[in-house]
py3Dmol code that shows the C-alpha trace and the ligand (Angstrom):
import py3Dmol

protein = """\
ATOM      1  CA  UNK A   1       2.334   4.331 -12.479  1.00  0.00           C
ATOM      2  CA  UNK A   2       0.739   1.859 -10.507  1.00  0.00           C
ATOM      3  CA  UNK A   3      -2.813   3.288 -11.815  1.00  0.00           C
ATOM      4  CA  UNK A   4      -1.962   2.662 -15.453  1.00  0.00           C
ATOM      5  CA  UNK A   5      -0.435  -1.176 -14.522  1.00  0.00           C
ATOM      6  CA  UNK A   6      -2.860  -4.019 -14.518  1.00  0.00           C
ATOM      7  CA  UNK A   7      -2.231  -4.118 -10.692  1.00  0.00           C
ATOM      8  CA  UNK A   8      -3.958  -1.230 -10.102  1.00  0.00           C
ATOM      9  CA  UNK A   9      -7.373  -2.468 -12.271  1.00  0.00           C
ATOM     10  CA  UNK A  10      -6.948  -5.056  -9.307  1.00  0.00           C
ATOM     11  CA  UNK A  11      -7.204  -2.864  -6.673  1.00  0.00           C
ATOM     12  CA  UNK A  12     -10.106  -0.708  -7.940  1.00  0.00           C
ATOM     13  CA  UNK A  13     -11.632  -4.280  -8.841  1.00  0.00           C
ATOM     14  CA  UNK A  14     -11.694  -3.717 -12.562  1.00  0.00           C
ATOM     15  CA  UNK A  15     -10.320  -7.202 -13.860  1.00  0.00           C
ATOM     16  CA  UNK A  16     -10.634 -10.040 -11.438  1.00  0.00           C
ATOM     17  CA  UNK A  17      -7.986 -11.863  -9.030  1.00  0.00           C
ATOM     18  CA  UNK A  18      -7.843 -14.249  -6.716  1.00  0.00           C
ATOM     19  CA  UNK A  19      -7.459 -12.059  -3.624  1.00  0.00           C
ATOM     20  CA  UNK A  20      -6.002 -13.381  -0.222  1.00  0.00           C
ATOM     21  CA  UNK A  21      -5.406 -10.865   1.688  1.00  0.00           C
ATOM     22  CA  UNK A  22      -5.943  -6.768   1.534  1.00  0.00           C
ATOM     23  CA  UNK A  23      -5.689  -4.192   4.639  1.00  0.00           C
ATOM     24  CA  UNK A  24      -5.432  -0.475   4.448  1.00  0.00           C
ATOM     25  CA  UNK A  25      -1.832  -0.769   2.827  1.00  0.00           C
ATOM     26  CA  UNK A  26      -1.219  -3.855   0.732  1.00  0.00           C
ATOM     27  CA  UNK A  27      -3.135  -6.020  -1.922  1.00  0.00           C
ATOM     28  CA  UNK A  28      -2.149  -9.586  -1.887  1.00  0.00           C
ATOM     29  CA  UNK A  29      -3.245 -12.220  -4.515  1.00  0.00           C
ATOM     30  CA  UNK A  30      -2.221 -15.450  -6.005  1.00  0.00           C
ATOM     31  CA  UNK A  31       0.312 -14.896  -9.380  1.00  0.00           C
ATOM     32  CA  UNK A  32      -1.946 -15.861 -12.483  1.00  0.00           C
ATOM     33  CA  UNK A  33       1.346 -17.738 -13.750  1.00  0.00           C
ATOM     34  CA  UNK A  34       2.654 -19.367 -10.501  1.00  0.00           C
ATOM     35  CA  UNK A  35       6.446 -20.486 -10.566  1.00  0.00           C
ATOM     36  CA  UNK A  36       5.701 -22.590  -7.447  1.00  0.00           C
ATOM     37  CA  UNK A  37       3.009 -24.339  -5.758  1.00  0.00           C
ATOM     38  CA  UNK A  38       2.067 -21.381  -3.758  1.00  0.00           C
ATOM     39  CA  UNK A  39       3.216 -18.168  -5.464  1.00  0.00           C
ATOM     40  CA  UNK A  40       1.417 -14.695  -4.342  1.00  0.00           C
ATOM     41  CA  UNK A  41       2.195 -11.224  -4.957  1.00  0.00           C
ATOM     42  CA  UNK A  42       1.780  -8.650  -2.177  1.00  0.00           C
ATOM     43  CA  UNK A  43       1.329  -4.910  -3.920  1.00  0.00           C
ATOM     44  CA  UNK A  44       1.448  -1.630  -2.103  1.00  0.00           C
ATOM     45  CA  UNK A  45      -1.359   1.027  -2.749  1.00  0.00           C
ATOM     46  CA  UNK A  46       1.419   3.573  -2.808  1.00  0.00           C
ATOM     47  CA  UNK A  47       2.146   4.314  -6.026  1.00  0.00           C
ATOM     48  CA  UNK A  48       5.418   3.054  -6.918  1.00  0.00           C
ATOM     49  CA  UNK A  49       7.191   1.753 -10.372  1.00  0.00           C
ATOM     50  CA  UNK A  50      10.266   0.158  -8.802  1.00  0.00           C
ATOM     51  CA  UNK A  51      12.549  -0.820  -5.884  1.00  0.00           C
ATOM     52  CA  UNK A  52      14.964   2.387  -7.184  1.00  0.00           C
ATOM     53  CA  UNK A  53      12.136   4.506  -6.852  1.00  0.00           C
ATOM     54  CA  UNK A  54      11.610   4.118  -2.862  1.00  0.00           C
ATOM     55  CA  UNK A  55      12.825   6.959  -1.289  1.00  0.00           C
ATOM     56  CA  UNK A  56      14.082   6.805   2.592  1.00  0.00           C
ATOM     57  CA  UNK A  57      10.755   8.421   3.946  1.00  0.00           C
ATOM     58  CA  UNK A  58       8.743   5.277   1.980  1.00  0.00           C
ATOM     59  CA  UNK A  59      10.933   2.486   4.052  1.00  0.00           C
ATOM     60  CA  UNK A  60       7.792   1.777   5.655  1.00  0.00           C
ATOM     61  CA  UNK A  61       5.751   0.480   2.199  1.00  0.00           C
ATOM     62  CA  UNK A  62       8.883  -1.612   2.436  1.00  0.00           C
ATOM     63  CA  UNK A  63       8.852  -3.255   5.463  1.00  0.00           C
ATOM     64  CA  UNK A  64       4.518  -3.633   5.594  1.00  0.00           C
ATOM     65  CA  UNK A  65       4.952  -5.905   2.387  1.00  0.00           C
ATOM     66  CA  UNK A  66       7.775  -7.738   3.815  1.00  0.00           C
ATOM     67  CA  UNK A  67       6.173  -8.222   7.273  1.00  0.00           C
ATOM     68  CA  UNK A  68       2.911  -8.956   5.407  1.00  0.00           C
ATOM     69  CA  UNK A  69       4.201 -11.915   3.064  1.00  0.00           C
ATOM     70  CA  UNK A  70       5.583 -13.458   6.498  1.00  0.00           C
ATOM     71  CA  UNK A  71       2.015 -12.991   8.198  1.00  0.00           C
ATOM     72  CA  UNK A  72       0.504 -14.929   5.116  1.00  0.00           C
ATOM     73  CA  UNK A  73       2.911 -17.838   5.284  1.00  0.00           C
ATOM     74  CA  UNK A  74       2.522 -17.876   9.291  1.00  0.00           C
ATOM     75  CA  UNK A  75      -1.041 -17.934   8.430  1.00  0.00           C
ATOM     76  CA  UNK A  76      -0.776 -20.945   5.801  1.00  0.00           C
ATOM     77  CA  UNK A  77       1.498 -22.919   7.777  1.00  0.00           C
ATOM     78  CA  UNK A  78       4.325 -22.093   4.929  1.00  0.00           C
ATOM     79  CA  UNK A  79       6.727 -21.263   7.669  1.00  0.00           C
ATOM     80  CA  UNK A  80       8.408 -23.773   9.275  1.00  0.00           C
ATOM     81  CA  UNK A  81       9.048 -24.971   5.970  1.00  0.00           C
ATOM     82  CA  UNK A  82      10.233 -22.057   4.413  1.00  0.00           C
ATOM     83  CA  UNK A  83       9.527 -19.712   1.380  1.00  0.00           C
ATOM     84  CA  UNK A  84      11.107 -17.132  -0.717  1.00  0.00           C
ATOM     85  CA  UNK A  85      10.563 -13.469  -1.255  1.00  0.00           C
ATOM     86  CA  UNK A  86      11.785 -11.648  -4.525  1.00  0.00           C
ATOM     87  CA  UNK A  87      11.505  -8.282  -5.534  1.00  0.00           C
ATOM     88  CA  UNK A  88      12.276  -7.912  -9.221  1.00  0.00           C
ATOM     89  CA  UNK A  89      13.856  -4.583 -10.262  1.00  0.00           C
ATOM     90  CA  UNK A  90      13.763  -3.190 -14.106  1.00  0.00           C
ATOM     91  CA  UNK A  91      14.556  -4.807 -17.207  1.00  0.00           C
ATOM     92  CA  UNK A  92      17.521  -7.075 -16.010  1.00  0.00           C
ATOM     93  CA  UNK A  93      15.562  -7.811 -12.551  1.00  0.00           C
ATOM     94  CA  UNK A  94      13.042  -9.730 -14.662  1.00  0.00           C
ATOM     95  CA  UNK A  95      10.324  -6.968 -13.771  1.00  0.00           C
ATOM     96  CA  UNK A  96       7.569  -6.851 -15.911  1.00  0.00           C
ATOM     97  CA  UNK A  97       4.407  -5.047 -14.097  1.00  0.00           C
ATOM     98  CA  UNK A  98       6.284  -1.648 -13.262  1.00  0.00           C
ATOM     99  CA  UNK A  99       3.865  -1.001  -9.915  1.00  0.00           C
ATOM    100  CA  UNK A 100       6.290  -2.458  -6.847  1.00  0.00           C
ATOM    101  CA  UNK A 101       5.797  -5.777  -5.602  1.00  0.00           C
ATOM    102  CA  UNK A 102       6.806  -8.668  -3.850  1.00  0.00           C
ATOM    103  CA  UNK A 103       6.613 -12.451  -4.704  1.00  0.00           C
ATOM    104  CA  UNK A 104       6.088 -14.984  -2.401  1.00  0.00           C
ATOM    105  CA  UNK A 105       6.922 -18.272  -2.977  1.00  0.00           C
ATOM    106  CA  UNK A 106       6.690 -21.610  -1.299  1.00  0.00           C
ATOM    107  CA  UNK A 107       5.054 -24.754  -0.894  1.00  0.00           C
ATOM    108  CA  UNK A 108       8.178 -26.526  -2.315  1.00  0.00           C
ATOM    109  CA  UNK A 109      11.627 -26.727  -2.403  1.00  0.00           C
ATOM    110  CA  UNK A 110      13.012 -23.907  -4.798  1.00  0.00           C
ATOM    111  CA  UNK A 111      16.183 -24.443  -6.004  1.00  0.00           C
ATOM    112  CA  UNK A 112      18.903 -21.606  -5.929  1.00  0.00           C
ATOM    113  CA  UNK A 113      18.722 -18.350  -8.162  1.00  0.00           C
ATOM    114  CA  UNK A 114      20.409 -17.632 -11.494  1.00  0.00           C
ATOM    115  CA  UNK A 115      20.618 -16.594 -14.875  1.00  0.00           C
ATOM    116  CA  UNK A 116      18.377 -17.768 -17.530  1.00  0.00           C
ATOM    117  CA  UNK A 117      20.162 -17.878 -20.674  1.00  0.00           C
TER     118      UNK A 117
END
"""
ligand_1 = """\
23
AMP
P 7.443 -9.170 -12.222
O 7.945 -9.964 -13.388
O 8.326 -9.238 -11.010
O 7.091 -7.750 -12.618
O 6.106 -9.875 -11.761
C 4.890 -9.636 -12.353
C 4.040 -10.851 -12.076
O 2.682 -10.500 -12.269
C 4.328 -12.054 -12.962
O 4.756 -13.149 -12.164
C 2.992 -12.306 -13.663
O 2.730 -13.675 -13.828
C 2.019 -11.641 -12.718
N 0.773 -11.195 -13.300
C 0.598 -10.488 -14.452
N -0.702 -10.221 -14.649
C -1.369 -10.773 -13.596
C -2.743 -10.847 -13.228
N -3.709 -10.301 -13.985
N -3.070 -11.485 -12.089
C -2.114 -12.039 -11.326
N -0.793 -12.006 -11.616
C -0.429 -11.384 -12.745
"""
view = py3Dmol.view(width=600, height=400)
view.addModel(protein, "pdb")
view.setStyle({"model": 0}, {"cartoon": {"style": "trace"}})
view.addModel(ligand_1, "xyz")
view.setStyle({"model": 1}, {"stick": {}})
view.zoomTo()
view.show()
C-alpha cells in the first residue's frame, strides 16, 4: 500500500525529496538513483501497488500521470528532443517500490530496452 511504501513518507513529507511538481493528484520528484540525466518519477495519491491493480473506473490516475510527465518535459524543454516513460510492473517488470508510478526519462539519448542478464 502506497502508505506503507517510502513514496508515501514523501507525500506526507516524512523523508525528504527533491520535489518538482505536485497538484491535487500526482507527486512528481527527481529518482534518488537516476538512470539518465533527467530521470523523475510521477506518483499518484491513489493508492495503488501495481499497473495489474488499476481497475477500468481508475483509467483516469492513468492518463493524469501520463499527461503530467508530458506537461513536465513541455515545461523543461525535454520535448522536442524526446524522453521515455516506463511503468515497471512486479517482480519481472523490475518494480521495486510497490505504490504505482511512472518514470520519466530524458535529457539523452536512451538506447533501446532489454533484458539484463
Ligand atoms: P521501480 O523499480 O519501477 O519500482 O522504481 C522505483 C524507483 O524509486 C527506483 O528507480 C529508485 O531509484 C527510486 N527510489 C527509491 N527510493 C527513492 C527515494 N527515497 N527518493 C527518490 N527515488 C527513490
Amino acid at each position: 500500500m502506497q502508505d506503507e511504501t517510502i513514496f508515501g513518507k514523501i507525500i506526507r513529507r516524512e523523508i525528504p525529496a527533491d520535489i518538482v511538481h505536485e497538484d491535487e493528484h500526482v507527486i512528481a520528484f527527481r529518482d534518488i538513483a537516476p538512470q539518465a540525466p533527467v530521470h523523475v518519477l510521477f506518483v499518484p495519491k491513489t493508492t495503488i501497488a501495481t499497473l495489474n491493480d488499476v481497475t477500468p473506473d481508475q483509467s483516469d490516475v492513468l492518463g493524469t500521470l501520463v499527461l503530467a510527465a508530458a506537461h513536465y518535459a513541455r515545461r523543461e524543454g525535454l520535448a522536442e528532443d524526446g524522453y521515455r516513460v516506463v511503468i515497471n510492473c512486479n517482480q519481472a517488470g523490475g518494480q521495486t517500490v510497490f505504490q504505482l508510478h511512472l518514470h520519466l526519462l530524458a535529457g539523452a539519448p536512451l538506447g533501446r530496452f532489454g533484458t539484463s542478464r
